[in-house]
C-alpha positions in Angstrom: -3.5 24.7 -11.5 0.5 23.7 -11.1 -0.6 22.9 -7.5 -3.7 20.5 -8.7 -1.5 18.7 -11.0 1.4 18.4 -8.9 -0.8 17.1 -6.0 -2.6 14.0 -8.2 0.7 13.5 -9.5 1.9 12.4 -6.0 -1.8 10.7 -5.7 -1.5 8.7 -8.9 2.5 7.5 -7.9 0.9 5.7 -4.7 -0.9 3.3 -7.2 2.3 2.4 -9.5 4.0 1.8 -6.1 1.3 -1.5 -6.9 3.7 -2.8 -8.7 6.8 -2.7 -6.2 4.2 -4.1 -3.9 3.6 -7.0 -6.4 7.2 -7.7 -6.5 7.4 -8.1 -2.6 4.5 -10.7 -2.8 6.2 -12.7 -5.5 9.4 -12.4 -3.5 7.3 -14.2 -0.8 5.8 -17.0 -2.8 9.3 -17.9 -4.2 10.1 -18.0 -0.3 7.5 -20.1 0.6 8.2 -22.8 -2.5 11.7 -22.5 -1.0 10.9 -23.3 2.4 8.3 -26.0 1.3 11.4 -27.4 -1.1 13.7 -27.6 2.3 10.9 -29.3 4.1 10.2 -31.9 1.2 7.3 -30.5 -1.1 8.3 -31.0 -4.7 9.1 -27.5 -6.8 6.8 -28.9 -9.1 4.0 -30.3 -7.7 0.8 -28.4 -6.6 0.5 -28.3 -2.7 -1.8 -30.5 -1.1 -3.9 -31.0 1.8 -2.4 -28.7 4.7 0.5 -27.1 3.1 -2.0 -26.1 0.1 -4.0 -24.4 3.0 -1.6 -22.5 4.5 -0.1 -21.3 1.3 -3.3 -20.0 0.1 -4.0 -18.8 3.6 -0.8 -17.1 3.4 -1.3 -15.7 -0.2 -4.7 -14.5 1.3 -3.4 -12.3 4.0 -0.6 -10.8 1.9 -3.2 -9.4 -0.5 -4.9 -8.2 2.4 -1.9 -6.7 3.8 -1.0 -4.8 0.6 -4.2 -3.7 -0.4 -4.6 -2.3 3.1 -1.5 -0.9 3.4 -1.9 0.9 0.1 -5.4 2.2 0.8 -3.5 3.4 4.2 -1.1 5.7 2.3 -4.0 6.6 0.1 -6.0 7.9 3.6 -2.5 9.5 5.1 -2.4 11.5 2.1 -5.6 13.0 1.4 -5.1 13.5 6.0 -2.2 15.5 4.9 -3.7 17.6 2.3 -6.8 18.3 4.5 -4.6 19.3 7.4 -2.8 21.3 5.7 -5.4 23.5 3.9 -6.8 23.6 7.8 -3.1 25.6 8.1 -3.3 27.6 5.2 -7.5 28.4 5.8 -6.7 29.1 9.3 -3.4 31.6 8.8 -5.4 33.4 6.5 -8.5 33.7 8.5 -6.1 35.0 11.3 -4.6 37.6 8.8 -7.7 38.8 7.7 -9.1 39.0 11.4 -6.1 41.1 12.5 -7.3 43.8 9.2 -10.2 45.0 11.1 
């Protein structure tokens, strides 16, 4: 039961990782308001025409990226868990084969 509980422990702390992911996207926005400042875009005026394009484009494919990436760890996980019960299953029907 320790084992179960341990296990969706590690599970549930891939979705609060969210949050450091959300962080990273932020820091990207700020760094594309910052780039856009440089090139001449007012902090605050809303974007328009191309550079409102490419900065939803942009925002687009970074919550792609994230949500892929943590559906990803999500899927290398439960491959890790499944693997090794595979180990565990496998050693024991080896130990119980050698009983005979």
């Amino acid at each position: 039961m320790k084992y179960l509980k341990e296990t969706k422990a590690q599970f549930d702390s891939i979705d609060s990782s969210r949050d450091f992911y959300s962080s990273i996207k932020d820091a990207n926005r700020t760094l594309r308001k910052l780039k856009a400042l440089n090139q001449g875009v007012s902090w605050n005026d809303a974007p328009t025409g191309w550079t409102w394009v490419k900065w939803k484009f942009s925002e687009l494919l970074d919550d792609i990226g994230f949500e892929l990436l943590l559906m990803f760890r999500k899927v290398m996980f439960g491959l890790a868990v499944l693997v090794g019960w595979l180990l565990v299953l496998g050693a024991v029907i080896l130990w119980l084969g050698g009983i005979k």
